[in-house]
C-alpha positions as CSV (number, residue, x, y, z in Angstrom):
1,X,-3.7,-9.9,5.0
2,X,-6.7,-8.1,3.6
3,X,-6.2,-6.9,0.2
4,X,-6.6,-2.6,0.0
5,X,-8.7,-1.4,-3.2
6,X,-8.2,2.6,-4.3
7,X,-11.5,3.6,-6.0
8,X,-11.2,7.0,-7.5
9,X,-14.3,8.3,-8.9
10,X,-16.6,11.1,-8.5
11,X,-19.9,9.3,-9.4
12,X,-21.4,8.9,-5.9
13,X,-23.7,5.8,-7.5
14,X,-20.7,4.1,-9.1
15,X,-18.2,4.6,-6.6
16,X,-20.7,2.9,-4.0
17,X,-21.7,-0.2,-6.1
18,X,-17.8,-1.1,-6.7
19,X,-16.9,-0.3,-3.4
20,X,-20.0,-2.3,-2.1
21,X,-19.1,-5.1,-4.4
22,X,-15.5,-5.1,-3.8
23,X,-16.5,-5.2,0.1
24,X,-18.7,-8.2,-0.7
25,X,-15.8,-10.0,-2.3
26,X,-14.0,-9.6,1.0
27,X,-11.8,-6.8,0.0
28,X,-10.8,-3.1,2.2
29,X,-12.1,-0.3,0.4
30,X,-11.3,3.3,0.2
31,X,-12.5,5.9,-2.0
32,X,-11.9,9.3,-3.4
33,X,-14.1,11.7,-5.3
34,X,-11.8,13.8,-6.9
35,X,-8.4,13.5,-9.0
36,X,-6.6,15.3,-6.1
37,X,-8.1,13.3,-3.5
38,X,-7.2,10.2,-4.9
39,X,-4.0,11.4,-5.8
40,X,-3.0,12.1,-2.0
41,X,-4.3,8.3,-1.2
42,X,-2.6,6.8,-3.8
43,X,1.0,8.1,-3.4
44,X,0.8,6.7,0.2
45,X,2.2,3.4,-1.4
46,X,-1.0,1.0,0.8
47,X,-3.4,-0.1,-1.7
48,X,-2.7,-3.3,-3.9
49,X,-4.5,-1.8,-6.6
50,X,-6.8,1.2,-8.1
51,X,-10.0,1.4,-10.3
52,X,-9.9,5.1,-11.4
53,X,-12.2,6.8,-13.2
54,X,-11.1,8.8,-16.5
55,X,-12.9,11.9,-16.1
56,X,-12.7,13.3,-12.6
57,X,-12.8,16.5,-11.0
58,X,-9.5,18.6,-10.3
59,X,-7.2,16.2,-11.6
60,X,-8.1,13.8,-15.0
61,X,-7.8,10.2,-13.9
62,X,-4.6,9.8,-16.4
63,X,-3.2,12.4,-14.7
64,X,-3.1,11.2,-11.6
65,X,-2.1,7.9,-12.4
66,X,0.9,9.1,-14.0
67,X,1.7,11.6,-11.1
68,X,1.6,8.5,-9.1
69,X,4.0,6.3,-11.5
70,X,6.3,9.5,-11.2
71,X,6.8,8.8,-7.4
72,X,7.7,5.4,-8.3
73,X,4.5,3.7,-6.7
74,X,3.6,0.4,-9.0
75,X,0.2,0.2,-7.7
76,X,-1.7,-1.8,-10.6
77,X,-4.5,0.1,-12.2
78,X,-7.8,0.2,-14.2
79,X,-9.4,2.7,-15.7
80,X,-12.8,2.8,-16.1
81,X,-13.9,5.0,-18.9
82,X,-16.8,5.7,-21.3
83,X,-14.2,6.9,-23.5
84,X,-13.5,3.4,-25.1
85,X,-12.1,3.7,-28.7
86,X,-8.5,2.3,-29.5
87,X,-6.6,5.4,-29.2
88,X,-8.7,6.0,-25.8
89,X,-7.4,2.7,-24.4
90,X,-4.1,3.2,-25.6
91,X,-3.6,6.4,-23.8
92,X,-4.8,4.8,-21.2
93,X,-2.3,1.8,-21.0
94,X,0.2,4.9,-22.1
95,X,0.1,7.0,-18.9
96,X,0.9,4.0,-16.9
97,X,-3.1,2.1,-16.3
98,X,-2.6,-1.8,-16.4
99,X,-6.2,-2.4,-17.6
100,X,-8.5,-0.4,-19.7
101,X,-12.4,-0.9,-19.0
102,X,-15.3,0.9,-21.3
103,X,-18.6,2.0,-19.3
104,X,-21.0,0.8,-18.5
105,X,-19.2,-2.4,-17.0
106,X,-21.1,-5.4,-15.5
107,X,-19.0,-5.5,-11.6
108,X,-18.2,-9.3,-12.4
109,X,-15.8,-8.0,-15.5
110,X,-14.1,-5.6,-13.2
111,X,-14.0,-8.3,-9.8
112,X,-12.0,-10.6,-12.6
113,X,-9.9,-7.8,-13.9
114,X,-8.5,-6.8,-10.4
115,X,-7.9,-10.5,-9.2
116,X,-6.0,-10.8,-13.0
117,X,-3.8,-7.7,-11.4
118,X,-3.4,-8.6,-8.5
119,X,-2.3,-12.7,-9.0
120,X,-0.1,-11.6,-11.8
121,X,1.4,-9.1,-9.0
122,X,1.7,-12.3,-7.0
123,X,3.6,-14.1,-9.3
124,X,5.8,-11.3,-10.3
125,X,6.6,-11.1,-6.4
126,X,7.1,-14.7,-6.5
127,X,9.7,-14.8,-9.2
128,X,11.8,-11.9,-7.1
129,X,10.8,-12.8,-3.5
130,X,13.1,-11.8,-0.8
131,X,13.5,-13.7,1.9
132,X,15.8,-11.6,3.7
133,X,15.8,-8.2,5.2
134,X,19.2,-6.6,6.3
135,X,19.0,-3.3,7.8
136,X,22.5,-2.4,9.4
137,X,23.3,-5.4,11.9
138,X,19.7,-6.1,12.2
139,X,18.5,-9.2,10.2
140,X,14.9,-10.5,9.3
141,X,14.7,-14.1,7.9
142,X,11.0,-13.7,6.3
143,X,10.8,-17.3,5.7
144,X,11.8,-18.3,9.1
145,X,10.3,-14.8,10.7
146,X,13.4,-14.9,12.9
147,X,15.2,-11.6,13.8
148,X,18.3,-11.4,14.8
149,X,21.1,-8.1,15.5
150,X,24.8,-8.7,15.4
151,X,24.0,-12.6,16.0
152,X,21.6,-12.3,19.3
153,X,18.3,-13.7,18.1
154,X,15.5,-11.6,19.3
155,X,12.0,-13.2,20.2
156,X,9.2,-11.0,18.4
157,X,5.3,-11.6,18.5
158,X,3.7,-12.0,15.5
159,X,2.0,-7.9,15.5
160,X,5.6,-6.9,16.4
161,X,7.1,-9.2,13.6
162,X,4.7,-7.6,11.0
163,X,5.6,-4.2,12.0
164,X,9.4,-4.9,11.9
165,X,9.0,-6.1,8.1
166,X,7.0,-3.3,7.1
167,X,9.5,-0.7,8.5
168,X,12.2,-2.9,7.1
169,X,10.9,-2.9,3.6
170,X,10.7,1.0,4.0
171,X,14.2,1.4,5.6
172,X,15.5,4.5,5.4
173,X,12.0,6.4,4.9
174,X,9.6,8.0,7.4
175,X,6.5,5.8,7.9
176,X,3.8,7.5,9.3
177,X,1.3,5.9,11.7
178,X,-1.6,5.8,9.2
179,X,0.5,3.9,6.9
180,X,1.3,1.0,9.6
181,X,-2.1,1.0,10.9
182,X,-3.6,0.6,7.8
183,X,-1.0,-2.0,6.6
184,X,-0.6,-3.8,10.0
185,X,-4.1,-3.9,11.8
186,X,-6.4,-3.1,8.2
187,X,-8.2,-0.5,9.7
188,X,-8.7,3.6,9.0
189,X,-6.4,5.4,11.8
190,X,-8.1,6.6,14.9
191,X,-6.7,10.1,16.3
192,X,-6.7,8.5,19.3
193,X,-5.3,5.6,19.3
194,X,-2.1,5.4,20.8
195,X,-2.0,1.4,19.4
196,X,1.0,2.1,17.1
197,X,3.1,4.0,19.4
198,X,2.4,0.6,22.2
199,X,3.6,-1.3,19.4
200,X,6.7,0.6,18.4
201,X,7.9,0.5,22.0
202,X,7.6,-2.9,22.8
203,X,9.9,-3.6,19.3
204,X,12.1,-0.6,20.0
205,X,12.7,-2.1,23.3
206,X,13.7,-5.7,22.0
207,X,15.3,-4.5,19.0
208,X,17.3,-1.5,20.8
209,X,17.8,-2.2,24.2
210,X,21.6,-3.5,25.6
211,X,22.8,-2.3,21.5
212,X,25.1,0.5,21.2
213,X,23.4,2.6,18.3
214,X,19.6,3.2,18.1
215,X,18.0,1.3,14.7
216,X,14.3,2.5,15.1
217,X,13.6,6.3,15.1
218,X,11.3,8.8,16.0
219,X,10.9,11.1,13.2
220,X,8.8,13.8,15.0
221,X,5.3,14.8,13.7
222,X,5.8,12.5,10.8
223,X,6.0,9.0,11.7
224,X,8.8,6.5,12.5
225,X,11.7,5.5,10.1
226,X,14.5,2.1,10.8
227,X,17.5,3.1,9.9
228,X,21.3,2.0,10.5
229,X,22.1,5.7,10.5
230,X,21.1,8.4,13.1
């Protein structure tokens, strides 16, 4: 699955020669301008990690990072600063940045920072992986990618398999269709698509069908949720 990159800065120049870069080095970009913008991207919990900018527009890059650690999103982060004594950088690693980088930055220093992040992610996620998703009587062996409710085993294509996890690992909360489409088919979220509602269908079908209480719910204007409870 492609790896998402946040890039929050207001620099037109720099923001396009990291997100050009990062494009180059096979990675999905998005950006934001401002510390609002970014904000908004950020708390929807998709990227796998953010290069902000210190000083931004409407909201200071510190800011939003540690409006973002407040919702309980871990999203790894760098800040990029020309603000680059030791009490600058320790703010920085303070309001809840993982790295700390001084402008001006040569783009293979920050390529090697992000991969840092994002293996030691990897192996943090390795140490705790779950292999098991239980939602109600519905259960998801991620190792196997078999899924199974009260003991019938349930055939899923791969898309359909991807989707379940997602909404699994989210059980309980309202996932909108930007959020799956960005996650599931790594692509920015047409208006018209209907592709996610085809999707959620077909699964609702095979994982709801012939059981007495509904697992996968419409949550109307927002998104879809799975949940054992109505």
């Amino acid at each position: 699955m492609t790896r998402k990159i946040l890039i929050i800065e207001d620099d037109a120049a720099t923001s396009s020669y990291i997100a050009k870069g990062l494009a180059e080095a096979g990675f999905a970009v998005e950006t934001a301008a401002d510390g609002r913008d970014g904000l908004f991207l950020a708390s929807e919990g998709i990227f796998d990690a953010m290069v902000v900018d210190r000083m931004l527009p409407g909201l200071d890059g510190l800011a939003a990072i540690g409006a973002v650690r407040a919702a309980g999103i871990r999203t790894p982060a760098i800040v990029l600063s020309a603000l680059g004594t030791v009490e600058d950088r320790i703010a920085g690693l303070r309001a809840g940045a993982d790295d700390y980088l001084t402008k001006p930055f040569a783009f293979a220093e920050l390529l090697a920072r992000v991969e840092a992040l994002l293996r030691r992610e990897e192996r943090a996620a390795a140490g705790t992986q779950v292999t098991r998703l239980v939602v109600g009587d519905l259960e998801i062996d991620l190792l196997g990618r078999t899924v199974a409710r009260q003991g019938r085993a349930i055939p899923l294509g791969a898309r359909e398999f991807n989707l379940l996890e997602y909404l699994a690992r989210n059980a309980g909360q309202v996932v909108t269709r930007t959020m799956m489409i960005e996650k599931i088919w790594n692509y920015h979220f047409d208006p018209g698509s209907n592709v996610v509602d085809v999707h959620i269908g077909r699964l609702r079908r095979k994982i709801d069908e012939g059981f007495a209480t509904p697992i996968l719910h419409t949550v109307r204007g927002a998104g879809y949720k799975l949940s054992a409870e109505g």
